[in-house]
C-alpha positions in Angstrom: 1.8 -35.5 -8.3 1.0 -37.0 -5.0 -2.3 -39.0 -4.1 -4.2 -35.9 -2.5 -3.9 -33.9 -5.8 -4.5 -37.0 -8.2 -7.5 -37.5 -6.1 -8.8 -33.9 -6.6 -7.9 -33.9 -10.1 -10.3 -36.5 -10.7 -13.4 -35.1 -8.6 -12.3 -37.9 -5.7 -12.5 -41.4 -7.7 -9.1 -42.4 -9.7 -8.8 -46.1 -11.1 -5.9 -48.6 -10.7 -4.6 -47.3 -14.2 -4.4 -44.1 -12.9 -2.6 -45.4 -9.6 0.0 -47.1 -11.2 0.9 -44.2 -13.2 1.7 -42.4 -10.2 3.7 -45.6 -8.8 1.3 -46.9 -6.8 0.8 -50.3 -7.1 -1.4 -53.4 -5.1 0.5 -53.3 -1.8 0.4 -49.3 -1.7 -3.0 -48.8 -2.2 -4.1 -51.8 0.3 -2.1 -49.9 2.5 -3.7 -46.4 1.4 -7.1 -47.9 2.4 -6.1 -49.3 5.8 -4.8 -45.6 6.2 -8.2 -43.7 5.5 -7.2 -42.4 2.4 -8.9 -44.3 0.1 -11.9 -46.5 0.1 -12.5 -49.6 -2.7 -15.6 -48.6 -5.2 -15.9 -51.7 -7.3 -12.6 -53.7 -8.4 -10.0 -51.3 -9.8 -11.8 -48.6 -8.4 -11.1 -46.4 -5.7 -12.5 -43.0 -4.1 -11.7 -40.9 -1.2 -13.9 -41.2 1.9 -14.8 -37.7 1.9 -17.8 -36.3 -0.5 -17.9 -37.0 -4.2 -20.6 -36.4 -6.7 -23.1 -39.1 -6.5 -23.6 -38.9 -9.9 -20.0 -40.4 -10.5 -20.1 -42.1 -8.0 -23.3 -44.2 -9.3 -21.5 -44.1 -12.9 -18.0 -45.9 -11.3 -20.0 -48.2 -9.2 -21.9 -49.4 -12.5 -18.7 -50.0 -14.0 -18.1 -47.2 -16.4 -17.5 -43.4 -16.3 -19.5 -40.3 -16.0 -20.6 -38.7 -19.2 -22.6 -36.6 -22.1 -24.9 -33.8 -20.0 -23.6 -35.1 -16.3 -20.2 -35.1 -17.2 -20.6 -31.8 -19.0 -22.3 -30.1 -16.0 -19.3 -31.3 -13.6 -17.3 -29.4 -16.4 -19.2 -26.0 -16.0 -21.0 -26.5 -19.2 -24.9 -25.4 -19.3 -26.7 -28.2 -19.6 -30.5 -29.1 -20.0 -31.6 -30.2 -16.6 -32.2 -34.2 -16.5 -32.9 -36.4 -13.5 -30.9 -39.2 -15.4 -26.8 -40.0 -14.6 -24.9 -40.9 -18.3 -23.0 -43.2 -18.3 -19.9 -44.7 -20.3 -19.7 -48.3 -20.9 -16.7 -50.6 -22.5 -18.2 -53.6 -24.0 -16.9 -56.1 -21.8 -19.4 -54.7 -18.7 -22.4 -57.0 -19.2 -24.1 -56.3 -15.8 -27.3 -54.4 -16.4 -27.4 -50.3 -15.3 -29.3 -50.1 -12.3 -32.5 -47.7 -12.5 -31.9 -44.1 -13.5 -28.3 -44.8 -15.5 -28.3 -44.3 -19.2 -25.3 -46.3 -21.2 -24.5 -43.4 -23.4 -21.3 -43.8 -25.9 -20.1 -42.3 -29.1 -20.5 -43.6 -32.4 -17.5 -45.7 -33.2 -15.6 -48.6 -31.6 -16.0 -48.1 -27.4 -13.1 -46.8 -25.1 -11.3 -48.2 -22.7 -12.8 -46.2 -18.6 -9.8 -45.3 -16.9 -11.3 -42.1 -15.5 -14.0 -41.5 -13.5 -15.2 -38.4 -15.3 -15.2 -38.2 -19.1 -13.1 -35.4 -20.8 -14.6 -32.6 -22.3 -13.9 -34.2 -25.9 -15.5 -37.3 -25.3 -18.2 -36.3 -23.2 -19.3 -34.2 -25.9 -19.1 -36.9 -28.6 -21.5 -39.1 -26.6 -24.0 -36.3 -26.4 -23.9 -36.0 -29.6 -25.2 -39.4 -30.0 -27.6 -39.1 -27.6 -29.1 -35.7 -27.2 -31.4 -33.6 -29.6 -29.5 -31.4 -32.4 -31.2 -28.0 -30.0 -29.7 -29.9 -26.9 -26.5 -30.2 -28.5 -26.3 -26.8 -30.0 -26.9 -25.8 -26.4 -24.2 -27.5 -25.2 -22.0 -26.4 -28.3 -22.9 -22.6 -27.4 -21.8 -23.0 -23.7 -18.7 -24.8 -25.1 -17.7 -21.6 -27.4 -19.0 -19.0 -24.5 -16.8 -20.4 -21.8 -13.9 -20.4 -23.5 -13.4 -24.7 -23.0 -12.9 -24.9 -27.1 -12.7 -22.9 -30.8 -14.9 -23.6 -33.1 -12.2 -25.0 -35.1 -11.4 -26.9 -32.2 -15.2 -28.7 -32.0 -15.6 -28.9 -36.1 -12.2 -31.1 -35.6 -13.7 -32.6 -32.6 -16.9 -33.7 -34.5 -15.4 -34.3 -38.1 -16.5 -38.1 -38.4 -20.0 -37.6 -36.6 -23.4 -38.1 -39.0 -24.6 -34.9 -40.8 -26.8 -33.9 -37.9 -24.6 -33.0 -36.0 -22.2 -31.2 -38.4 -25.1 -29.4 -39.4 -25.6 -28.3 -35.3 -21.8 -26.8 -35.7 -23.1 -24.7 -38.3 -25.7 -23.1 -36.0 -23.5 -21.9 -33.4 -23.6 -18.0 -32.4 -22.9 -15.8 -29.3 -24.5 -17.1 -26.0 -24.6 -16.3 -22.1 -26.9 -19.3 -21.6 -28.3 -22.0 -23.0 -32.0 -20.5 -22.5 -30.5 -18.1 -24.8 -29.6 -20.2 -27.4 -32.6 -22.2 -27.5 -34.8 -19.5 -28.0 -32.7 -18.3 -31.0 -33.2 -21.4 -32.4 -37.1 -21.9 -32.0 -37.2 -17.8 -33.4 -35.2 -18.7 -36.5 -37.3 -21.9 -36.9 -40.1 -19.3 -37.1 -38.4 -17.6 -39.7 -38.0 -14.7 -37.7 -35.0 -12.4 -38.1 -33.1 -12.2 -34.7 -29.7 -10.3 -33.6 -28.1 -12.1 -30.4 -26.2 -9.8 -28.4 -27.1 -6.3 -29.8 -25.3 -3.1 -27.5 -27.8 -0.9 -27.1 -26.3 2.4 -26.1 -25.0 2.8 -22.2 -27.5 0.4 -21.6 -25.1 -2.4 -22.7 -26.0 -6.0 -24.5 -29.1 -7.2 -24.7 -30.3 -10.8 -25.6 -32.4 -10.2 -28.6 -33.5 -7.5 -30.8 -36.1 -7.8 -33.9 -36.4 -5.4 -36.0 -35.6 -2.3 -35.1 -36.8 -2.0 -31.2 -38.3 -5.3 -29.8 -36.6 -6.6 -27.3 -36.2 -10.4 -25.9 -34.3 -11.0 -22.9 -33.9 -14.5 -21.5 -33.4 -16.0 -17.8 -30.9 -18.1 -17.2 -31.5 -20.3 -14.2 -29.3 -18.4 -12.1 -31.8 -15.8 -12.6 -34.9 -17.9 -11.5 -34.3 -16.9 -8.0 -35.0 -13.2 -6.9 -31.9 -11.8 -6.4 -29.6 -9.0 -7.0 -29.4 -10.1 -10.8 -33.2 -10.3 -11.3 -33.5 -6.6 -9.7 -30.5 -5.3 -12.1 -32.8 -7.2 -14.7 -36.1 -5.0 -14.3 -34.4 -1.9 -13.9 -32.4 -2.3 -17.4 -36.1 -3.2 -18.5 -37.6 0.4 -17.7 -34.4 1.9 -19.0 -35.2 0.0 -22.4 -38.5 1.0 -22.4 -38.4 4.7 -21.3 -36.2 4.8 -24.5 -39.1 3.5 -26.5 -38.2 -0.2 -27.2 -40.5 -3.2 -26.0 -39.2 -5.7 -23.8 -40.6 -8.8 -23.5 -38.6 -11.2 -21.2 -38.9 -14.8 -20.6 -38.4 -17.3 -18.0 -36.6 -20.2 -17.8 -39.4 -22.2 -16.7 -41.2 -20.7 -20.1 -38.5 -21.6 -22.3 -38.0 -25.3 -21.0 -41.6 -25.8 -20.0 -44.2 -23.5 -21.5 -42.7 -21.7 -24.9 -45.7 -21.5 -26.0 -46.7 -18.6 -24.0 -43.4 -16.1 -25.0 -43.8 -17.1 -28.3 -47.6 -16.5 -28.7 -46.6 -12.5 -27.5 -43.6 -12.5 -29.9 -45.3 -13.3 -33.0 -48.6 -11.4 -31.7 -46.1 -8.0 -31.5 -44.7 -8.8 -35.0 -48.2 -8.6 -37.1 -48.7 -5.7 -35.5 -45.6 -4.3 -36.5 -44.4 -3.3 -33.3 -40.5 -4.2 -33.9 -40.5 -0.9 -36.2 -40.0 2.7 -34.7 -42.8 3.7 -37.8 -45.5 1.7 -36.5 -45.0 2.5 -32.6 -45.1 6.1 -33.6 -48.2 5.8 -36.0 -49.6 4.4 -33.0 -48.1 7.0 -30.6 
């Protein structure tokens, strides 16, 4: 591995450790930097001039690495949006983290930061320290949906962690979102019995179905926008409903910001019995 591809294997900030692994020593990388291809970060830390994530780059420049939610959103995971940067510490960093950093690690003795970016392994282990047990179902879910782990792979991954968050690993189910999975979770904490990814004839999957025809279907964020996704949206909608089923779908900004709304209509259309074919037709 040259320098170019170490460098865009680690989103564009690699460490001395890292440099010295690929032969690279002091003189080298002094002369790397009077080259443009490098540029110092902090001591033992270097980045290419071109564009990196600020995000890392504020986590580096701090003294530690990127991790938890904003490492796991540089992974592809879905994460719960947050205005803070994660960030993991060793013990011997005693400067203060400058506004808008959060020193995030995982229980048990700290590790050594010899990468700019955690791995998907640890980064999940300091969120589950530091984020809700929904937040980290979420984040489990997007995990198991992208294909990044097994479940046998995360139980292993999360064997010594407090019962919290075993109990989260129990929870897991089919997701396409993390919307998705965080209205299953308020619905179940309702007591309400819901199927995740029912196939509903040529139609295909939908999010949600109680009972027997009532529909939920959840937008993701890349649905917020009006695009060719939230047209294919409504018309599977009206298909849905000229079969005779009730749709009710939610927004992302609902789930995150007002839940209360959705699930006011979703427990409104339960006690009146409208999940069951009989009492649509009664009322037909």
């Amino acid at each position: 591995m040259d320098i170019h591809r170490l460098l865009a294997a680690n989103h564009g900030i690699v460490s001395v450790h890292q440099l010295r692994q690929l032969g690279i020593g002091f003189p080298d990388s002094q002369d790397l930097v009077r080259r443009g291809v490098l540029s110092p970060v902090r001591r033992g830390w270097y980045r290419t001039p071109h564009w990196v994530d600020q995000r890392m780059l504020r986590a580096v420049t701090a003294g530690g690495a990127l991790t938890c939610v904003s490492a796991l959103d540089l992974h592809g995971l879905w994460t719960p949006p947050t205005a803070e940067v994660h960030c993991r510490r060793t013990t011997a960093i005693t400067e203060p983290l400058p506004t808008g950093l959060i020193d995030c690690c995982p229980t048990g003795p700290r590790h050594l930061v010899q990468r700019s970016v955690d791995n998907l392994g640890m980064a999940l282990r300091c969120a589950a320290r530091c984020r809700s047990e929904e937040e980290l179902i979420v984040l489990l879910d997007s995990a198991l949906n992208l294909h990044r782990a097994t479940r046998a792979e995360l139980e292993q991954l999360l064997a010594n962690e407090p019962r919290r968050v075993r109990r989260a690993l129990s929870r897991l189910a089919p997701a396409e979102s993390g919307t998705e999975t965080m209205v299953r979770l308020r619905l179940r904490a309702r007591r309400i019995e819901v199927r995740p990814q029912v196939r509903i004839g040529l139609i295909g999957r939908v999010d949600f179905l109680i009972g027997e025809r009532l529909i939920i279907e959840v937008d993701s964020y890349e649905h917020h926008s009006r695009g060719a996704g939230y047209e294919r949206d409504r018309e599977r909608d009206q298909q849905l409903i000229a079969l005779g089923y009730l749709v009710i779908r939610i927004s992302y900004q609902q789930v995150l910001h007002r839940w209360h709304e959705p699930e006011a209509a979703i427990l409104a259309a339960i006690r009146r019995g409208d999940h069951y074919w009989r009492s649509h037709r009664q009322q037909g």
